[in-house]
PyMOL commands that place a pseudoatom at each C-alpha (Angstrom):
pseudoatom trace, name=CA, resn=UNK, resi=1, chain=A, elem=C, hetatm=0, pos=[-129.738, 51.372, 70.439]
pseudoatom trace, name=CA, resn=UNK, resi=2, chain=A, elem=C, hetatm=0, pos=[-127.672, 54.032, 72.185]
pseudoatom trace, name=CA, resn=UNK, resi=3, chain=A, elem=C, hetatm=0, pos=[-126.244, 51.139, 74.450]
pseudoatom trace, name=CA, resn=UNK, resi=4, chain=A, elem=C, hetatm=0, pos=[-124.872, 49.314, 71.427]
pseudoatom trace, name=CA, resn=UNK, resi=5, chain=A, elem=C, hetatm=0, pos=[-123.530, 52.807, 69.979]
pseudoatom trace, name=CA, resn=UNK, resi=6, chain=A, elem=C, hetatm=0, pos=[-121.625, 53.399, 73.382]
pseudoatom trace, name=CA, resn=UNK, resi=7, chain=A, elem=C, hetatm=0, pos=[-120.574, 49.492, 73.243]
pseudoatom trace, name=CA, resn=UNK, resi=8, chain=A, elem=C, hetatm=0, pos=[-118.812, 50.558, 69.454]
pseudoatom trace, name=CA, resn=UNK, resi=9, chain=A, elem=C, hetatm=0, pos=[-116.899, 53.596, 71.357]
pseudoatom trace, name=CA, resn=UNK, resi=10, chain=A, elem=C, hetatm=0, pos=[-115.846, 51.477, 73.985]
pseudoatom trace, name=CA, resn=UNK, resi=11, chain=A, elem=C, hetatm=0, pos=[-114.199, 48.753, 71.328]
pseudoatom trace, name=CA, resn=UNK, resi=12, chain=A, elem=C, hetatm=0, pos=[-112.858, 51.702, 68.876]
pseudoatom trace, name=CA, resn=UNK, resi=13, chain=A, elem=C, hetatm=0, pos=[-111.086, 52.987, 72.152]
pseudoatom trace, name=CA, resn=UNK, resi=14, chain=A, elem=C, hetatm=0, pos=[-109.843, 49.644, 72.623]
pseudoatom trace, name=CA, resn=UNK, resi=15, chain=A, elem=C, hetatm=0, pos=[-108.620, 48.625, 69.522]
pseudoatom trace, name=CA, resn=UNK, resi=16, chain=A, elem=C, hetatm=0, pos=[-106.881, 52.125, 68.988]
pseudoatom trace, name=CA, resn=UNK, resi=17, chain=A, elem=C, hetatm=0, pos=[-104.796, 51.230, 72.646]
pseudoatom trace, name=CA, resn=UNK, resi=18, chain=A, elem=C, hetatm=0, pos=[-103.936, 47.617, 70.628]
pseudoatom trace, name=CA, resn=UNK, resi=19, chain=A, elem=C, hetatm=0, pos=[-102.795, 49.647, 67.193]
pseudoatom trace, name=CA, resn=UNK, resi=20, chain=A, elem=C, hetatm=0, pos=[-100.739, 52.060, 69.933]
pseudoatom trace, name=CA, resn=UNK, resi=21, chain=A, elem=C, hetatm=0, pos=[-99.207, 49.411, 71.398]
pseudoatom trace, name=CA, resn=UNK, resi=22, chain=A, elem=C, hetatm=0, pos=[-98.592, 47.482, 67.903]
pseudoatom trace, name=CA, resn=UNK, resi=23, chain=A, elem=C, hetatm=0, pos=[-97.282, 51.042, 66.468]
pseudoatom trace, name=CA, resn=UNK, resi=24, chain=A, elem=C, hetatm=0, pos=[-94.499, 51.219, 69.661]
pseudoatom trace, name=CA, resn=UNK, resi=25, chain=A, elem=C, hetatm=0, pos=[-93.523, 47.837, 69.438]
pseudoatom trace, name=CA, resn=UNK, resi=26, chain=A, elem=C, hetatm=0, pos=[-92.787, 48.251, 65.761]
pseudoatom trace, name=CA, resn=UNK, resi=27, chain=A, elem=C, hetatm=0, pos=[-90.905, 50.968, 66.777]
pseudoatom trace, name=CA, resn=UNK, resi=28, chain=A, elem=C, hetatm=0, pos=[-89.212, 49.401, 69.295]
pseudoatom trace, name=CA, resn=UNK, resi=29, chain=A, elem=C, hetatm=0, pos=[-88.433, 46.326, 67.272]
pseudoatom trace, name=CA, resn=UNK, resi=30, chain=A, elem=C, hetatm=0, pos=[-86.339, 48.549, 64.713]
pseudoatom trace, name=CA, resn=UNK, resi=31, chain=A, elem=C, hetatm=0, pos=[-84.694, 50.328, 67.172]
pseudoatom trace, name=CA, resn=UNK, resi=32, chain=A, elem=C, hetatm=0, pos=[-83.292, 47.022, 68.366]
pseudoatom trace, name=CA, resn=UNK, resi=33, chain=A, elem=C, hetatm=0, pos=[-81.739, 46.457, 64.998]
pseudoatom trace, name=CA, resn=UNK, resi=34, chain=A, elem=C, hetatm=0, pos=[-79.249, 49.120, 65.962]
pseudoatom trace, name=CA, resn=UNK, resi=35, chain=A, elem=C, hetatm=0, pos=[-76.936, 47.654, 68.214]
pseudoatom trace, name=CA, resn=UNK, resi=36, chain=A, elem=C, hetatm=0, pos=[-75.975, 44.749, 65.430]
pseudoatom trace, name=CA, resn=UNK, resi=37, chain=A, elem=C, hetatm=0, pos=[-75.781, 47.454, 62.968]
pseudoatom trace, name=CA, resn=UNK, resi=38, chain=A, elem=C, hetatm=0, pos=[-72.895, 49.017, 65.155]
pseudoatom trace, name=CA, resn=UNK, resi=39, chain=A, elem=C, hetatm=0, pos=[-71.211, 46.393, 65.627]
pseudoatom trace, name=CA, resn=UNK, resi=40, chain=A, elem=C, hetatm=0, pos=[-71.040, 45.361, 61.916]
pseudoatom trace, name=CA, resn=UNK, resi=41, chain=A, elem=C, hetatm=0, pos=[-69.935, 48.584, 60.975]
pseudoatom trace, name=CA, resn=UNK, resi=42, chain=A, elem=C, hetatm=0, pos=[-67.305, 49.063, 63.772]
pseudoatom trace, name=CA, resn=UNK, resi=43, chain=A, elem=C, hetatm=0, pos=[-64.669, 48.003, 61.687]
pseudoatom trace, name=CA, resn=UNK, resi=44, chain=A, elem=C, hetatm=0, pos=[-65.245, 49.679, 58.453]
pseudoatom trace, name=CA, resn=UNK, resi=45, chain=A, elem=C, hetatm=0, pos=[-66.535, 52.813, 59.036]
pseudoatom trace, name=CA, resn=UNK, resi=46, chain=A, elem=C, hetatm=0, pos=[-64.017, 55.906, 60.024]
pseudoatom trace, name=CA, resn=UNK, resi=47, chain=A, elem=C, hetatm=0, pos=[-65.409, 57.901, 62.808]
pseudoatom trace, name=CA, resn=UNK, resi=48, chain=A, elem=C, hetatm=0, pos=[-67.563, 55.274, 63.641]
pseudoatom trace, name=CA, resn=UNK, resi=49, chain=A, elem=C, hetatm=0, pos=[-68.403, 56.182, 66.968]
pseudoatom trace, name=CA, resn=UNK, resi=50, chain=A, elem=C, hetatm=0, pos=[-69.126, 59.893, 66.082]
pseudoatom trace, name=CA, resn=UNK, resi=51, chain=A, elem=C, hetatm=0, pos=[-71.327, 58.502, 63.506]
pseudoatom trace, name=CA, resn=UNK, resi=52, chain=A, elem=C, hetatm=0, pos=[-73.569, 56.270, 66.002]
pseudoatom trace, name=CA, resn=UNK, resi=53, chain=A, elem=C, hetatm=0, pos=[-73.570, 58.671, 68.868]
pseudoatom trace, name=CA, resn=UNK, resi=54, chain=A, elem=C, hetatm=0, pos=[-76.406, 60.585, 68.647]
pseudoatom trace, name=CA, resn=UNK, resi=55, chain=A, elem=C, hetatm=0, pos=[-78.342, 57.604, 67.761]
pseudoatom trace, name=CA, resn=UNK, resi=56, chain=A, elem=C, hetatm=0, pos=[-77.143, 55.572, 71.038]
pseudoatom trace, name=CA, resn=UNK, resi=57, chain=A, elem=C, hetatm=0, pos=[-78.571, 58.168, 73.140]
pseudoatom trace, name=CA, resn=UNK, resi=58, chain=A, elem=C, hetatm=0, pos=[-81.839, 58.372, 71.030]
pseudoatom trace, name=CA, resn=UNK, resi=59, chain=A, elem=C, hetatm=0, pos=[-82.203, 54.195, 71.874]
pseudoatom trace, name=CA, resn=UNK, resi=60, chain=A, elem=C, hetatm=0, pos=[-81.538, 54.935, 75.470]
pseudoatom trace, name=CA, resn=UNK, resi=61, chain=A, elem=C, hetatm=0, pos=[-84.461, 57.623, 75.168]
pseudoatom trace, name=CA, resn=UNK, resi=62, chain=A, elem=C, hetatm=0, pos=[-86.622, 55.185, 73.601]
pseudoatom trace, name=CA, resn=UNK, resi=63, chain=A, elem=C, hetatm=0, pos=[-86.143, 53.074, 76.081]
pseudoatom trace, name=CA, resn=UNK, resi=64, chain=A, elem=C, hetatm=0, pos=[-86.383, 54.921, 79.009]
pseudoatom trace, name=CA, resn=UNK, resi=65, chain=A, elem=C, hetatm=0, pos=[-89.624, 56.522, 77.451]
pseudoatom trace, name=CA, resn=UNK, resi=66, chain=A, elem=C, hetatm=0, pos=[-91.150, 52.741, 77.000]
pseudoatom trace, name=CA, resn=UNK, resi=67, chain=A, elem=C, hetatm=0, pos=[-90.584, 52.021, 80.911]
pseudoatom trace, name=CA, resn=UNK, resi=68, chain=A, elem=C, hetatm=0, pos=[-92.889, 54.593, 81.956]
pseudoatom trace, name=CA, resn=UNK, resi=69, chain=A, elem=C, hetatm=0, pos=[-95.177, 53.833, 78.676]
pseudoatom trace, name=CA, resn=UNK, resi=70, chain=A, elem=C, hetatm=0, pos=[-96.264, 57.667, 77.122]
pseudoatom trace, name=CA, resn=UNK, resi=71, chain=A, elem=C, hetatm=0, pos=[-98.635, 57.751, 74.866]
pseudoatom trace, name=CA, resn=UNK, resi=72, chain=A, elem=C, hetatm=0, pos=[-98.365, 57.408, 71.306]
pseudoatom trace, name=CA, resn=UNK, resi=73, chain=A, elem=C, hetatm=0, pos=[-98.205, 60.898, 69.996]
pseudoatom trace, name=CA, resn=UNK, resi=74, chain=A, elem=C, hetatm=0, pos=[-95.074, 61.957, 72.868]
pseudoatom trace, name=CA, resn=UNK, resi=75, chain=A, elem=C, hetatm=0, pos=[-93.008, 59.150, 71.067]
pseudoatom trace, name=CA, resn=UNK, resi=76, chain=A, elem=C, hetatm=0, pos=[-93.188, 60.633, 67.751]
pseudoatom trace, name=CA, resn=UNK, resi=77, chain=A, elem=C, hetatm=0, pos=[-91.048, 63.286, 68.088]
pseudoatom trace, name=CA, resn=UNK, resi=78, chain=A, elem=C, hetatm=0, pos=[-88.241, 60.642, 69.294]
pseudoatom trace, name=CA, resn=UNK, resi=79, chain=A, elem=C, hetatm=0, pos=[-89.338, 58.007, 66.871]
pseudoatom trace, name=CA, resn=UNK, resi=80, chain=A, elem=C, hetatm=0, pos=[-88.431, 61.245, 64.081]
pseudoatom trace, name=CA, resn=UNK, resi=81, chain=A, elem=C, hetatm=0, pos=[-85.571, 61.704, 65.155]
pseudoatom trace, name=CA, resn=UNK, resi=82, chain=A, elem=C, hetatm=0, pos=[-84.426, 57.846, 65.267]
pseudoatom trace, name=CA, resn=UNK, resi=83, chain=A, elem=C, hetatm=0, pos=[-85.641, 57.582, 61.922]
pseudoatom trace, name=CA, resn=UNK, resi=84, chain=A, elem=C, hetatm=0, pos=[-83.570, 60.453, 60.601]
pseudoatom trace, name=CA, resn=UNK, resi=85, chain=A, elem=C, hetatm=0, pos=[-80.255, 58.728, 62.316]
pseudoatom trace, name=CA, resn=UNK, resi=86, chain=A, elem=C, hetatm=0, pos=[-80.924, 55.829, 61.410]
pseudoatom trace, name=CA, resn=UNK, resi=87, chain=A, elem=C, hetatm=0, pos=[-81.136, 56.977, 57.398]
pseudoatom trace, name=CA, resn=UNK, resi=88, chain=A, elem=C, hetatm=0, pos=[-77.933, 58.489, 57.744]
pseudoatom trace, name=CA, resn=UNK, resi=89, chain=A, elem=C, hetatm=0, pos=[-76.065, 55.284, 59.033]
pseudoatom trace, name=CA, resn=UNK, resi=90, chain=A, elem=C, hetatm=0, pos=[-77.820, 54.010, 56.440]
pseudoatom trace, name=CA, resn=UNK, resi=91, chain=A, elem=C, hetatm=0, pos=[-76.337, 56.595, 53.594]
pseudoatom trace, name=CA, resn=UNK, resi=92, chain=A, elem=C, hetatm=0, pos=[-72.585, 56.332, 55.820]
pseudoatom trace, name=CA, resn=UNK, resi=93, chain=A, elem=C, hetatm=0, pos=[-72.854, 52.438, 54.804]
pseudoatom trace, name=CA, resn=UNK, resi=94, chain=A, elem=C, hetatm=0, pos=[-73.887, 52.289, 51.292]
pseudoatom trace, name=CA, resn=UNK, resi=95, chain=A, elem=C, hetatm=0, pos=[-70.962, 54.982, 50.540]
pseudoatom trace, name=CA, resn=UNK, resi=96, chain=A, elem=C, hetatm=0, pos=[-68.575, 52.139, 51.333]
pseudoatom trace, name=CA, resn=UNK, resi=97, chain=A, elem=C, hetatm=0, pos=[-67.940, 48.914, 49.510]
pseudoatom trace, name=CA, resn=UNK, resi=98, chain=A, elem=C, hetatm=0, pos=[-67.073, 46.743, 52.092]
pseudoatom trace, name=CA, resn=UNK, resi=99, chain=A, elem=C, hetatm=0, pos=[-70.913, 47.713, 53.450]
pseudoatom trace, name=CA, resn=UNK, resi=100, chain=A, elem=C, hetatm=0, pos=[-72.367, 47.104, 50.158]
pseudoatom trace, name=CA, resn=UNK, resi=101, chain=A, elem=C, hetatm=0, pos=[-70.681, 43.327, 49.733]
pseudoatom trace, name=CA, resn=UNK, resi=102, chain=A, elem=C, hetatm=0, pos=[-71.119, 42.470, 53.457]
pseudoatom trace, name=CA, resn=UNK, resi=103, chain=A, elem=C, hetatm=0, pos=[-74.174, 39.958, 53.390]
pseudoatom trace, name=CA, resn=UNK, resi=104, chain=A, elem=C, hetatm=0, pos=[-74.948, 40.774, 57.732]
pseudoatom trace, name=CA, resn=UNK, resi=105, chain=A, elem=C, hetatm=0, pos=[-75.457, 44.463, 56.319]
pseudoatom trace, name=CA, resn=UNK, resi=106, chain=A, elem=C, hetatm=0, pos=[-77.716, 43.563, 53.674]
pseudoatom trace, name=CA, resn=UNK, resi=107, chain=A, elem=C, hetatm=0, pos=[-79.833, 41.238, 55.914]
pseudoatom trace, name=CA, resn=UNK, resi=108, chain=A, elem=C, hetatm=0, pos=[-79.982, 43.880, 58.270]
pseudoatom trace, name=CA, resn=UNK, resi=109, chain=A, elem=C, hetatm=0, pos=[-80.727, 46.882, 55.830]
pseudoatom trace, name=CA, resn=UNK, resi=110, chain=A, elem=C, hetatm=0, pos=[-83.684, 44.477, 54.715]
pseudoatom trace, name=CA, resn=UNK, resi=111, chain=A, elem=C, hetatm=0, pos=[-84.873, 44.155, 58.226]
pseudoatom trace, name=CA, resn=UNK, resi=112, chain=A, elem=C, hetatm=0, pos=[-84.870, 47.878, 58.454]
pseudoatom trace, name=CA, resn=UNK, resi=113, chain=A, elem=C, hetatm=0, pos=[-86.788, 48.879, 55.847]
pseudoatom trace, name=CA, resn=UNK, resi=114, chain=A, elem=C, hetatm=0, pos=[-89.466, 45.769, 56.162]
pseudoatom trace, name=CA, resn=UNK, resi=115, chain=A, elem=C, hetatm=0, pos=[-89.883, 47.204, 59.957]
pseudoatom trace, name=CA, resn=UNK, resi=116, chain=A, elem=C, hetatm=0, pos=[-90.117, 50.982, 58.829]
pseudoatom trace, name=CA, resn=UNK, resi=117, chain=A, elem=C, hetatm=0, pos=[-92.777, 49.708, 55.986]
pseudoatom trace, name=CA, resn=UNK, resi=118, chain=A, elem=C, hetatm=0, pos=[-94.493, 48.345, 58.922]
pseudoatom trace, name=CA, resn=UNK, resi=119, chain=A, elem=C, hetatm=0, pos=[-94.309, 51.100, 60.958]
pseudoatom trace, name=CA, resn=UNK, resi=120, chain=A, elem=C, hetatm=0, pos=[-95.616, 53.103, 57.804]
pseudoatom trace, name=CA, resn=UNK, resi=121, chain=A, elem=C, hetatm=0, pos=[-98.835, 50.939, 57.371]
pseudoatom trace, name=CA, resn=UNK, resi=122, chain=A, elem=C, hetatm=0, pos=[-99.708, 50.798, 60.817]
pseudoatom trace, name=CA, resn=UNK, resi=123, chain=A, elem=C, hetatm=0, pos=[-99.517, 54.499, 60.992]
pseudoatom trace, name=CA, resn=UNK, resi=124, chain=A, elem=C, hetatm=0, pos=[-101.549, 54.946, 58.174]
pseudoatom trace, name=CA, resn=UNK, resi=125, chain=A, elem=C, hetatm=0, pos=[-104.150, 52.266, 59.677]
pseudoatom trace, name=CA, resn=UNK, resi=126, chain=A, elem=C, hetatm=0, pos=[-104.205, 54.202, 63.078]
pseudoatom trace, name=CA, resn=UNK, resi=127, chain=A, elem=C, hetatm=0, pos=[-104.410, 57.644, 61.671]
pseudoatom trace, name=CA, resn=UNK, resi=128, chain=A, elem=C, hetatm=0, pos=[-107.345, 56.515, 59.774]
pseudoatom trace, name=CA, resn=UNK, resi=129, chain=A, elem=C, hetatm=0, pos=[-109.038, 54.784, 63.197]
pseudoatom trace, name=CA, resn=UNK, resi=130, chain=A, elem=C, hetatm=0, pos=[-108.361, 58.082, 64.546]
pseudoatom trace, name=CA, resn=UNK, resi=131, chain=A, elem=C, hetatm=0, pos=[-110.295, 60.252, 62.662]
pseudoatom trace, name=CA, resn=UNK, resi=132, chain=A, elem=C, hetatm=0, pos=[-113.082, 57.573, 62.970]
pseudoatom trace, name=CA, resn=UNK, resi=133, chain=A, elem=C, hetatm=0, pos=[-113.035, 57.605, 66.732]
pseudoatom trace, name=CA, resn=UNK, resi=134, chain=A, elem=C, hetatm=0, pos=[-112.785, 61.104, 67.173]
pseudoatom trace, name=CA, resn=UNK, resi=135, chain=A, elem=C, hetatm=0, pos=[-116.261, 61.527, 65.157]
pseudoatom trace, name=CA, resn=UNK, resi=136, chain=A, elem=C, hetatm=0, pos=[-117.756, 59.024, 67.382]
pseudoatom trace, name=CA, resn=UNK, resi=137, chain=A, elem=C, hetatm=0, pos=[-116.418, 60.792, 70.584]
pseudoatom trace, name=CA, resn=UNK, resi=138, chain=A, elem=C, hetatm=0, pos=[-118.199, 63.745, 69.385]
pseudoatom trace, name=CA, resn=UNK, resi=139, chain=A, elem=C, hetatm=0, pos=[-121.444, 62.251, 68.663]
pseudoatom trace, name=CA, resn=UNK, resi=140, chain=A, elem=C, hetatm=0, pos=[-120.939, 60.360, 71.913]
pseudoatom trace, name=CA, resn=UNK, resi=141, chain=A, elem=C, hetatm=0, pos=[-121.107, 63.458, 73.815]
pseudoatom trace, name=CA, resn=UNK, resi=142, chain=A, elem=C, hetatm=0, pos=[-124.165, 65.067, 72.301]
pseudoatom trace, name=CA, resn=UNK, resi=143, chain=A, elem=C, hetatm=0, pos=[-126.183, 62.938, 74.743]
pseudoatom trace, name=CA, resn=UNK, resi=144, chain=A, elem=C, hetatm=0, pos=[-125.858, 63.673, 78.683]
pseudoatom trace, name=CA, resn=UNK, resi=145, chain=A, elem=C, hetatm=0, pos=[-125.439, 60.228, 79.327]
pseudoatom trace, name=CA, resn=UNK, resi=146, chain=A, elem=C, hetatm=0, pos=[-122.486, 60.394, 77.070]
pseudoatom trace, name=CA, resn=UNK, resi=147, chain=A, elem=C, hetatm=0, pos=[-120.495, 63.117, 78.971]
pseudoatom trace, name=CA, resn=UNK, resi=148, chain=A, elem=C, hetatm=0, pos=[-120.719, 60.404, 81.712]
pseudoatom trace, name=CA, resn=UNK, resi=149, chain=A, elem=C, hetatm=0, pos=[-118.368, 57.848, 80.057]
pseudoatom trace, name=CA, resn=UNK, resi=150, chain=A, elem=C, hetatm=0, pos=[-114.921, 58.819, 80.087]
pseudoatom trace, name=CA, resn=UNK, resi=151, chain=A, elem=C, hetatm=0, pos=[-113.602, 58.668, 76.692]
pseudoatom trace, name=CA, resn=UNK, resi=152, chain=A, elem=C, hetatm=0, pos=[-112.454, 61.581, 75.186]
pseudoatom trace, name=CA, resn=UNK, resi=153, chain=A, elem=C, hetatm=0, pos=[-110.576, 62.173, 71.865]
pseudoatom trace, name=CA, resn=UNK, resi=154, chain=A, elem=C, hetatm=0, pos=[-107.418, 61.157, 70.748]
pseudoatom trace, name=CA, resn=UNK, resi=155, chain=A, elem=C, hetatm=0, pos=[-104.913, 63.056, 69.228]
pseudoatom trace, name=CA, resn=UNK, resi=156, chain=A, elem=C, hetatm=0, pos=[-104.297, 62.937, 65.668]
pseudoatom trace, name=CA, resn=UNK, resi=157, chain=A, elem=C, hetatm=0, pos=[-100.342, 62.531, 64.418]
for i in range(1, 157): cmd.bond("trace and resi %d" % i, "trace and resi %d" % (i + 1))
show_as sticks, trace
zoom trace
């Protein structure tokens, strides 16, 4: 009985590493919209470089940060911050007309918000493992033999 409750832990830990690894690739996969985003938008928008600076750098972050793959939670803060630029490119666009009647832009807006609704149920879905997990962990370690195996909590977002 108390093999086949450690044998649960042990696949809980595992699929919250597959949901992590969905969750950053999501991420990822959005971020990558960027680049053809910029290059749409070259033309139109004034200050356009000023306007997608910030965000550049953020990418490079993001990228940099998936080379040495941190966990989940250390992204977050980066992944906030992407999200934030990329809604005001998004409200720099839709001020202009061309934007609004330029059918790349609208194929790409789409993209952007199917990937952050994604990003949005996965989160919700992991957060919810989480909590789960973490209740295990702890009645995982009540028993000595418990302490042995090394899972320990995760952190909630």
């Amino acid at each position: 009985m108390l093999l086949a409750f450690y044998a649960v832990v042990f696949l809980f830990n595992k699929k919250l590493n597959h949901l992590e690894f969905k969750i950053l690739n999501a991420f990822s996969r959005r971020t990558n919209i960027l680049p053809g985003l910029f290059e749409i938008t070259r033309e139109v928008i004034v200050k356009h470089d000023q306007v997608f600076a910030h965000s550049l750098t953020l990418r490079k972050e993001e990228f940099a940060r998936m080379s040495i793959s941190d966990p989940l939670f250390k992204f977050m803060d980066l992944e906030v911050d992407l999200h934030k630029e990329i809604t005001f490119i998004h409200k720099v666009c839709m001020k202009h007309p061309k934007m609004i009647k330029n059918v790349k832009f609208i194929y790409l807006r789409g993209l952007l918000m199917d990937r952050s609704n994604e990003i949005g149920t996965q989160l919700e879905r992991y957060k919810k493992f989480v909590k789960t997990f973490n209740k295990l962990v702890m009645l995982k370690n009540i028993t000595v033999l418990g302490l042995l195996i090394p899972i320990s909590k995760k952190q909630e977002l």
